[in-house]
C-alpha positions, 0 to 999 in steps of 0.5 A: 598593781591590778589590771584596771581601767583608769577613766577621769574628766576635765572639764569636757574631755574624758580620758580612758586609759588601759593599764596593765603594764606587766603585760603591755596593757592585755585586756583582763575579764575584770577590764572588760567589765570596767570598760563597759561601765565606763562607756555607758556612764559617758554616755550619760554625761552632757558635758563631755565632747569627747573621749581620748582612749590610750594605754598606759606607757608605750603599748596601747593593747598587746590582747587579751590577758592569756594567763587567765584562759586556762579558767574558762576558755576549755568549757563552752558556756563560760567561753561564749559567757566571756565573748558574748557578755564581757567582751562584746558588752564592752564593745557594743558600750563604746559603740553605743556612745554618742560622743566622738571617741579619739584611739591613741595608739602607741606600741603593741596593738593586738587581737583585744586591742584591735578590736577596741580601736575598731570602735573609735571613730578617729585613730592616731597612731604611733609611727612604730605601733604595730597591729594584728590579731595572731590568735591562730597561734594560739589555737582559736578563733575570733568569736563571730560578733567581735570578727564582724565588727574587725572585719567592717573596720579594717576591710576583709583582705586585711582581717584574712591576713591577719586571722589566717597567716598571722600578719602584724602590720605597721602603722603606714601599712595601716594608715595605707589600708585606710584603717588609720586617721593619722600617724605621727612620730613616737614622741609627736603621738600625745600632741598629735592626739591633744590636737584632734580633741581640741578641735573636737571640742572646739565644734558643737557637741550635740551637733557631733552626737547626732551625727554619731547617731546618724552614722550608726543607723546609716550603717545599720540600714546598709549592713540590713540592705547588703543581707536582703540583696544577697538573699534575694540574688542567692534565692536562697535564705541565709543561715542566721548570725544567731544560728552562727552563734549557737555553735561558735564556741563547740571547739572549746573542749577540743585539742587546738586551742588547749594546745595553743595556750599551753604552749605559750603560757610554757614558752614553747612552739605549739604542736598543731 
């Protein structure tokens, strides 16, 4: 069966799930262009009140799909196409939508997974889910725009340990650092999850919408306000995130990452 997106409503609750289960749920290309079309077709449903996102059996999201990078990641313009178009137009989707948006989190969540969680306003975890982003291993980075939004969510020093040594957390250690809502046991995870949407739902819709709405821009204006403070108190001005951009992809044709995801897809230690 082809990695998907499986996505349908009842009555005003609609369910999204990842399935790829060959590969614990890893985020293909053709996925992250499903994921975004999905988000932006709730967003224009008045009849739903909420969204429940899982995986498919015991994983939520074990990454990104590594079998196919070989195809594009070693060329900039196909990789900043990737992160900047697929990855991040599903991203901004979820972001983007005003209906509250519940994570069930159960098994592997990582690197891709992260990333999509980071967008859901409440998280559920399994006690034995685990989380991190060990993308070093393989070579590269995360792409800037998907870095900020991990980083805001999951709070600097937990984003360092896991872009920098690799760490895999656990669910208490998430729910400690503030990343998670709740976490219950592995088999209490679906009622747990069942609970929060009904309550969800039981509340006025429009009502939760606007505070959506009103979250993001509240947001928006302190990111905005933080940006001129540093400005003002550096005296100096900042190099802009576009001009970030305009190089965050140049390690494509370089050895490390080539190296990192050779030696996973050949099963062997990477040679750094």
């Amino acid at each position: 069966m082809p990695p998907r997106i499986e996505f349908h409503q009842t009555e005003d609750v609609a369910y999204v799930t990842l399935r790829y289960p060959k590969r614990f749920n890893a985020m293909s290309r053709s996925m992250w262009r499903e994921l975004r079309s999905i988000f932006q077709s709730i967003q224009s449903l008045p009849d739903v009140r909420c969204v429940l996102i899982s995986g498919y059996g015991n994983h939520f999201c074990a990454g990104g799909d590594i079998s196919e990078y070989a195809g594009f990641r070693f060329q900039e313009s196909s990789l900043r196409e990737f992160h900047e178009v697929e990855v991040w137009g599903a991203l901004q989707a979820m972001l983007n939508c005003d209906v509250p948006i519940v994570a069930q989190i159960a098994g592997n969540c990582m690197g891709a997974g992260v990333e999509i969680v980071s967008c859901c306003d409440i998280r559920l975890a399994a006690q034995s889910a685990q989380f991190g982003a060990p993308i070093a291993r393989l070579g590269f980075p995360m792409a800037p725009r998907e870095a900020a939004l991990v980083s805001r969510e999951l709070g600097l020093l937990t984003a360092r340990q896991m872009l920098l040594e690799a760490a895999v957390f656990s669910a208490p250690e998430m729910l400690q650092r503030g990343f998670l809502s709740r976490i219950g046991a592995d088999v209490d995870l679906p009622a747990l999850a069942l609970a929060t949407v009904q309550r969800i739902v039981a509340l006025a819709p429009q009502a939760a919408r606007l505070n959506k709405q009103t979250l993001r821009a509240l947001n928006m204006a302190s990111e905005l306000d933080g940006y001129a403070r540093e400005a003002i108190n550096n005296k100096a001005k900042e190099a802009s995130f576009e001009s970030l951009l305009t190089r965050a992809y140049a390690y494509a044709a370089g050895s490390e990452q080539r190296e990192g995801i050779n030696a996973f897809l050949e099963k062997r230690i990477p040679q750094f």
